[in-house]
C-alpha positions as CSV (number, residue, x, y, z in Angstrom):
1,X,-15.0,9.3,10.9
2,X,-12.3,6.6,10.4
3,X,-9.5,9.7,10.9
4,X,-11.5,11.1,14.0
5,X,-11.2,7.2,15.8
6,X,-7.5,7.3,14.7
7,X,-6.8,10.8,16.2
8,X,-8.3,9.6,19.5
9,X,-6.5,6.3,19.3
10,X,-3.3,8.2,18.5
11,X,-3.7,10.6,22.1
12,X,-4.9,7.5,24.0
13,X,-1.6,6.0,23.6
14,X,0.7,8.9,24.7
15,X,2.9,7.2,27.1
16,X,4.3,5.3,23.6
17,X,5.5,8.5,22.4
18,X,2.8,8.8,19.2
19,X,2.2,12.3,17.7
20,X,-0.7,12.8,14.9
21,X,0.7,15.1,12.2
22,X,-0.3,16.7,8.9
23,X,1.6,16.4,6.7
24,X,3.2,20.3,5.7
25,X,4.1,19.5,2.4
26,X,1.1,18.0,0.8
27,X,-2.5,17.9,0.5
28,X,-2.4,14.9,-1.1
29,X,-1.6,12.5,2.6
30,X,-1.4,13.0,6.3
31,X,1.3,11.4,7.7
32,X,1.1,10.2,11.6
33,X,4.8,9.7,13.2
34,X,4.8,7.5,16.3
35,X,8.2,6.1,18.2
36,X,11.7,6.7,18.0
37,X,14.5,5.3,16.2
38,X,15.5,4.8,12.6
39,X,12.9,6.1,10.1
40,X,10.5,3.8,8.6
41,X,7.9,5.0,6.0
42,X,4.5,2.5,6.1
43,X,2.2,3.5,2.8
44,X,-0.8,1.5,2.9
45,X,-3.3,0.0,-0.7
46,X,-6.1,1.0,-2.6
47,X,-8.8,2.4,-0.3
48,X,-7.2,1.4,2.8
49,X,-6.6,2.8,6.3
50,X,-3.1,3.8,7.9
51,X,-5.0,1.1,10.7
52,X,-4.1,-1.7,8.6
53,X,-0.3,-0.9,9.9
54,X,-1.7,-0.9,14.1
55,X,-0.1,-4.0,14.5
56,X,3.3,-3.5,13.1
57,X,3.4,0.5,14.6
58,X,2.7,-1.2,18.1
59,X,5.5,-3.7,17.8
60,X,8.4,-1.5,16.4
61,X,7.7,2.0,17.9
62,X,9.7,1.7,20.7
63,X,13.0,0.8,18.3
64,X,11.8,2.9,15.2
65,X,10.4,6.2,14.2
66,X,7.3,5.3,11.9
67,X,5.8,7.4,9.3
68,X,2.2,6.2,8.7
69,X,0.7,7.2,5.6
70,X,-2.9,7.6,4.8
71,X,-3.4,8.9,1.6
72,X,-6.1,11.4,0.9
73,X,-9.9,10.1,0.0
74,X,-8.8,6.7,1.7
75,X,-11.2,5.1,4.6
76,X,-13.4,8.8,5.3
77,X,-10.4,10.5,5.1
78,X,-11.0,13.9,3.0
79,X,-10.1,13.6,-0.4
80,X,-8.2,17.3,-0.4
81,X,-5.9,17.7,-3.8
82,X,-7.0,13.7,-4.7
83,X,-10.9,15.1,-5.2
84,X,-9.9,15.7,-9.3
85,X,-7.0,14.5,-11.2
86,X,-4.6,11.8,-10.6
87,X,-3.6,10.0,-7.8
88,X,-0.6,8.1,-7.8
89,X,2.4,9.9,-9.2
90,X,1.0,13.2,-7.2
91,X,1.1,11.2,-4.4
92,X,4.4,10.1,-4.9
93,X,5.7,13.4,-5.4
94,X,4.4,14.3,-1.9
95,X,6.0,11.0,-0.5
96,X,9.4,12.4,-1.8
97,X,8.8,16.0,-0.5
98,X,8.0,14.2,2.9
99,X,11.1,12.4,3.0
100,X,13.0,15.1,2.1
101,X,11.3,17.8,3.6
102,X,11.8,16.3,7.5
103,X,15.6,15.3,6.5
104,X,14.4,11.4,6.5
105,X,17.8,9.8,6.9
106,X,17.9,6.5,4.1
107,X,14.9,5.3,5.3
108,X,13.2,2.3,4.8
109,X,9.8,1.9,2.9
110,X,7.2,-0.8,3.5
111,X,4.4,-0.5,0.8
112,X,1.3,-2.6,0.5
113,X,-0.9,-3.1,-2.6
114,X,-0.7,0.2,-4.6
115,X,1.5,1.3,-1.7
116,X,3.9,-1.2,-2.8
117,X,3.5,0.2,-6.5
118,X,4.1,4.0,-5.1
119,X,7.2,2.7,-3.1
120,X,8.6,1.3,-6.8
121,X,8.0,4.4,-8.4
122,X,9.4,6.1,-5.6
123,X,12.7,4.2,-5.8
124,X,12.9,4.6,-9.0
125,X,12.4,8.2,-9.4
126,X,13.9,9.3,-6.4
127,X,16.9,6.8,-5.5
128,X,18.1,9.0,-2.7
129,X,14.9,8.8,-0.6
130,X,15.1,5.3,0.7
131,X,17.6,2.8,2.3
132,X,15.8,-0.9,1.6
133,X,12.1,-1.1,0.4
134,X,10.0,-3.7,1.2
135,X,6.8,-4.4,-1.4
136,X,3.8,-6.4,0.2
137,X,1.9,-8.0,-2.5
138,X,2.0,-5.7,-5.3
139,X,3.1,-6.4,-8.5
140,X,5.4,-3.6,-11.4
141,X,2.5,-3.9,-13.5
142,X,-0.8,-5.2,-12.0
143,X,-2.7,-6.0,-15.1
144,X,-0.1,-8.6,-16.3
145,X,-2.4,-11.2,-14.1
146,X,-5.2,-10.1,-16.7
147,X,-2.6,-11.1,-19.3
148,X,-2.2,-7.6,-20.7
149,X,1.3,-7.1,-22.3
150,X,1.4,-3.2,-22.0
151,X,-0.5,-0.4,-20.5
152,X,-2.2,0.4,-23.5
153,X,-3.5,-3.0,-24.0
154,X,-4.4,-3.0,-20.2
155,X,-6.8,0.4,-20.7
156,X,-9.7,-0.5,-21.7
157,X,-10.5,-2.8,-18.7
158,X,-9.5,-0.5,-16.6
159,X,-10.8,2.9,-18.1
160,X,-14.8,0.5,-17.8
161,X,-13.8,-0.8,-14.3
162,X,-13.4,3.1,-13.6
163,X,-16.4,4.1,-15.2
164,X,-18.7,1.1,-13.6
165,X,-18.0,3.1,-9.9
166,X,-17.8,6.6,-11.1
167,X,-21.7,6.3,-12.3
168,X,-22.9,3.9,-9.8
169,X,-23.5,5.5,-6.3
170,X,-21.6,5.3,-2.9
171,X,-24.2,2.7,-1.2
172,X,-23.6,0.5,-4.4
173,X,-20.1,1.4,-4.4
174,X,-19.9,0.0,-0.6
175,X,-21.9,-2.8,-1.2
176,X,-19.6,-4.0,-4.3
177,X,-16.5,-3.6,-1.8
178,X,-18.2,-6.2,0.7
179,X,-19.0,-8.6,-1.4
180,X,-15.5,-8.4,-2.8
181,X,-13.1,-8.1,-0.2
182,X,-13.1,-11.9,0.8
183,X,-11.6,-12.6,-1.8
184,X,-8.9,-10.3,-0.3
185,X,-8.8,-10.8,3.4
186,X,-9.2,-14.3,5.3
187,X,-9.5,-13.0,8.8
188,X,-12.5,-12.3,10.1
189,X,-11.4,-9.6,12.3
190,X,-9.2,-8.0,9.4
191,X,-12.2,-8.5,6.6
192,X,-14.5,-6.5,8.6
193,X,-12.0,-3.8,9.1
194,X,-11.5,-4.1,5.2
195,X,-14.2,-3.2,4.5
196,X,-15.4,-0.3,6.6
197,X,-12.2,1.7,5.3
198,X,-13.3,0.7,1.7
199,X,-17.2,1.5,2.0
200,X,-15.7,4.7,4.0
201,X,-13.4,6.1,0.7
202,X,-14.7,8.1,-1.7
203,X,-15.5,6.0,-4.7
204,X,-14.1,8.7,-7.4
205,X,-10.9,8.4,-5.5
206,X,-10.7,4.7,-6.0
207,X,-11.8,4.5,-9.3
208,X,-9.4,7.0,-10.6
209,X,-6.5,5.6,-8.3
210,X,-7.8,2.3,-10.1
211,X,-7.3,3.1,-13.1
212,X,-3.9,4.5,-12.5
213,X,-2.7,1.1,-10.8
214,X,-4.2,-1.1,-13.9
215,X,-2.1,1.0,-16.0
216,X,1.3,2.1,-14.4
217,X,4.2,0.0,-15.8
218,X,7.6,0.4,-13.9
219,X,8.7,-3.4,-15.1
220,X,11.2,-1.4,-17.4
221,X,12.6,0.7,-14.5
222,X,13.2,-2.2,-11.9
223,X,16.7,-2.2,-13.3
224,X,17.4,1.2,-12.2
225,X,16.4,0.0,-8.4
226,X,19.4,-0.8,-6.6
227,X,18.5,-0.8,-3.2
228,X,17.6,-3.8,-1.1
229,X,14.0,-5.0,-2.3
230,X,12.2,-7.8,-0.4
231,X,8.8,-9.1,-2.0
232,X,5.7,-10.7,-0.3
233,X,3.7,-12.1,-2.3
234,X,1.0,-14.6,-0.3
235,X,-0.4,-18.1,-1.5
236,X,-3.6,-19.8,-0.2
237,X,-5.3,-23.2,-1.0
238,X,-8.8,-21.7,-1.5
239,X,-7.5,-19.8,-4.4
240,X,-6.9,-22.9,-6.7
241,X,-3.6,-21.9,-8.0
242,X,-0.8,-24.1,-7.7
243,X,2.0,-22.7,-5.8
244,X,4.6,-22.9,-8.4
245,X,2.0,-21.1,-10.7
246,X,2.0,-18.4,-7.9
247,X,5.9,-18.4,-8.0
248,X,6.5,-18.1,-11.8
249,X,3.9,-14.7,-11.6
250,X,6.3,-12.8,-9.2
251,X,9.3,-14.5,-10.1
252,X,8.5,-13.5,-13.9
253,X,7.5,-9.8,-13.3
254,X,10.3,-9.0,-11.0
255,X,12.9,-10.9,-13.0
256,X,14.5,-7.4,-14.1
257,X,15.4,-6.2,-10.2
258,X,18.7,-6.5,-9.2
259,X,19.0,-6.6,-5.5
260,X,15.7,-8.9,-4.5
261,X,14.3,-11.2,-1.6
262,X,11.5,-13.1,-3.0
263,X,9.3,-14.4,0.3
264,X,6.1,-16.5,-0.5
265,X,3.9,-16.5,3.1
266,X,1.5,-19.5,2.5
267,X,-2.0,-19.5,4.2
268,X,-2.6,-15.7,3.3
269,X,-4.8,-13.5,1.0
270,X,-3.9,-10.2,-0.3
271,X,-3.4,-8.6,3.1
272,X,-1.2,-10.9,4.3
273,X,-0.5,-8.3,7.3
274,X,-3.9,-9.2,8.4
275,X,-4.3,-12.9,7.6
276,X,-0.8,-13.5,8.8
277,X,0.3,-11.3,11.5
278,X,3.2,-13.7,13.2
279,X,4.7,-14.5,10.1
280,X,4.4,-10.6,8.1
281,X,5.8,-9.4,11.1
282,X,9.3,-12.0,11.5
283,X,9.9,-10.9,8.0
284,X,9.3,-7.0,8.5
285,X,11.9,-7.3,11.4
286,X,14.4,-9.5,9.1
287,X,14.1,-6.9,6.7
288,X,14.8,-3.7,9.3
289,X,17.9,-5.5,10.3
């Protein structure tokens, strides 16, 4: 349902130059190109929609070419070649035959969430598929905020966070999402739209994608990034961490990264696109420049 309303937004809006494609490469994402312009690649989190980038397509796609992501299973789209298996590094694989594939020229990735994570991986693997990368909120290794040193100290918690959705069903599944999300999202508008793509995923998508984010490392090949990297990592009162606490966590786990813009955007949850439109979008366009 969720790809059906984005197809019909997509042909409502012709006169802005927007075409819907799949992608050719992959059956692990679609990829919708709008604009014209320099290439810029949008990947969007865990169990999110390619919707969550609406606001950032509509205000750069008359000075860009943007290739939205939505990765297969995500908010009711079909879960294809990410119904069994992994998730991420497949799906990172299929980001680099994109790119590659349509002759993308340097261009530049923003990532959110485990987007973020697959743009790291991405530059790290494949240096000669982007120009600058920008990571919104995510972190090399997630489960260092659970204070797990490795990966293999981090499985565990993340192979029973796994299993607790794979065996519980999608209504559950749904419900669990709702009552979680706020703790994500602070805008009304953008926590109800959080949470339909979430309730609208397939739960064995998420859980194994999950997994896979609680236990993907890449702090030991941040080195290797050389690109322009710029970091958003949000802060908000109701959290009750101290700012400076919230500074030493990024600071700390992308210490190793050469070539980095570290951006704290106050007032903002996880999806700091939706909780803080104005401001995410200022820094998107200082870091196109």
């Amino acid at each position: 349902m969720q790809t059906y309303k984005f197809t019909i937004f997509l042909v409502g809006i012709l006169a802005w130059q927007v075409s819907a494609v799949a992608d050719p490469v992959s059956d692990r994402i679609t990829v919708a190109v709008r604009g014209q312009g320099p290439d810029v690649v949008l990947i969007p989190g865990l169990a999110s929609s390619s919707a969550v980038w609406d606001a950032t397509a509509k205000r750069l796609e008359g000075r860009y070419r943007l290739h939205i992501v939505q990765v297969a299973g995500f908010a009711g789209s079909l879960p294809r070649a990410n119904a069994k298996g992994p998730v991420i590094q497949p799906t990172v694989d299929a980001l680099d035959a994109y790119i590659k594939t349509n002759k993308l020229n340097a261009p530049k990735v923003i990532g959110h969430s485990m987007g973020g994570l697959m743009g790291m991986m991405l530059a790290a693997q494949h240096p000669e598929d982007m120009g600058k990368l920008m990571i919104v909120d995510s972190l090399p290794f997630f489960s260092a905020l659970f204070g797990a040193s490795n990966a293999a100290a981090a499985a565990p918690q993340a192979a029973a966070m796994r299993d607790n959705i794979l065996n519980e069903t999608q209504d559950a599944y749904a419900q669990g999402e709702k009552e979680f999300l706020p703790t994500l999202v602070k805008s009304p508008a953008g926590l109800k739209a959080a949470i339909q793509w979430a309730g609208a995923s397939d739960k064995t998508v998420v859980a194994r994608a999950m997994y896979e984010d609680l236990t993907t490392d890449v702090r030991t090949r941040l080195h290797e990034i050389k690109i322009p990297v710029t970091v958003l990592y949000p802060w908000d009162a109701s959290t009750g961490m101290p700012q400076n606490a919230v500074d030493w966590v990024y600071r700390e786990n992308f210490a190793s990264l050469p070539n980095k813009t570290m951006v704290r955007v106050d007032s903002s949850l996880h999806f700091i696109m939706l909780d803080q439109p104005d401001v995410f979008e200022a820094r998107v366009e200082a870091f196109l420049k």
